[in-house]
Phi, psi and omega in degrees: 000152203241110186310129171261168199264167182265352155288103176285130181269130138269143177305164172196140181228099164210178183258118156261111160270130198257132104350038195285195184356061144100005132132037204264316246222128139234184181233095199290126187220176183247101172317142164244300167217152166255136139199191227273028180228349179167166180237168182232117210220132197256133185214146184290345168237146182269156196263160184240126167340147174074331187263142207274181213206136171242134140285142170203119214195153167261128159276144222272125176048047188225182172267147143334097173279142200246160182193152154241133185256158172225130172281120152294314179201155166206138179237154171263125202266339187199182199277119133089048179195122168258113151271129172233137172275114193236135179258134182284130185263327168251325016160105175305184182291304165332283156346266186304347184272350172262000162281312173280345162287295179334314188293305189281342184263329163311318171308308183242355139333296182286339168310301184310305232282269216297014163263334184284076147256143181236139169320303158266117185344121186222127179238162189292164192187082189272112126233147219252143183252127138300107158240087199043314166216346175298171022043067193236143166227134198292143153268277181291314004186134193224211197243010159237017179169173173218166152245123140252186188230139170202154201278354147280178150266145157240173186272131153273159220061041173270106175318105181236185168226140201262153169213134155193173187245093179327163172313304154315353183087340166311128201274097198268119171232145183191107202288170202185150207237115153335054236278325204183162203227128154218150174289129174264148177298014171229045169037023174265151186233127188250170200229148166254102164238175202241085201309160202216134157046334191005123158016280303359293157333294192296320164309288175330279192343295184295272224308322194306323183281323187288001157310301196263356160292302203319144147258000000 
């Protein structure tokens, strides 16, 4: 029979920095998932087993959390990119209880989500987006478009250029048409844009991924 975990895991695509050897050392990674017991976080170096960790990463439109972790396991999934698994050792209270709010509120996103098909296929994409000085982060994203959420407004038919980073690390820059606008209930404002010309190279990148997501 197959042990459920005792943690509900969510995806979380944000930029980490690990502490290593007594806080001598450090090593910059991307989470791959999260839940309120340890995170699973992809790095160009491997963390070594047995060994403690200081974390320090954002929850999407929150403060920085800070964590000491013990890595538990790590494999190289491709050349010179590691996944490693970290248990959380440490963590304030404040911290993990806005983390388990962040788990229940993506749990039912994806509930909305999977009720939501559209013609071209669209999964979730928890990544932090650059646009210029704004602060945005992907809900969404498919191979004609994305939703984010950021904390201004913007107009629509406003022309922006998007810059972020897949799970894989692949670097996507794209220009993109503003379609629609909304206020969101955390005061927050998401956006429907509409990628323009795109890349080709940037295309490949999105379909691959809504390829090995979709459900």
């Amino acid at each position: 029979m197959e042990q459920k975990r005792a943690h509900t895991r969510k995806s979380l695509k944000v930029e980490i920095n690990c502490l290593v050897n007594f806080g001598k050392d450090s090593i910059a990674g991307l989470t791959y998932n999260i839940s309120g017991g340890g995170i699973c976080l992809i790095s160009k170096k491997p963390l070594h087993p047995g060994s403690t960790v200081d974390l320090d990463f954002s929850i999407p439109f929150s403060k920085r959390i800070v964590a000491v972790a013990e890595v538990k396991w790590n494999k190289e999934i491709e050349s010179q990119r590691y996944s490693n698994g970290l248990q959380f050792m440490s963590i304030k209270e404040e911290d993990l209880e806005l983390l388990k709010n962040y788990l229940l509120e993506e749990h039912d996103k994806d509930l909305k989500t999977k009720k939501d098909r559209r013609k071209n296929e669209r999964v979730n994409l928890g990544v932090f987006v650059n646009y210029m000085t704004i602060e945005a982060y992907a809900v969404d994203i498919s191979e004609a478009g994305i939703r984010i959420a950021a904390n201004e407004k913007l107009e629509e038919g406003q022309e922006i250029q998007l810059m972020f980073f897949l799970p894989d690390l692949s670097c996507v820059m794209v220009s993109g048409v503003i379609k629609w606008c909304k206020k969101t209930d955390s005061s927050l404002f998401e956006f429907g844009i509409q990628f323009v010309e795109p890349h080709e190279k940037d295309i490949d990148s999105i379909k691959k991924y809504v390829k090995k997501n979709v459900t």
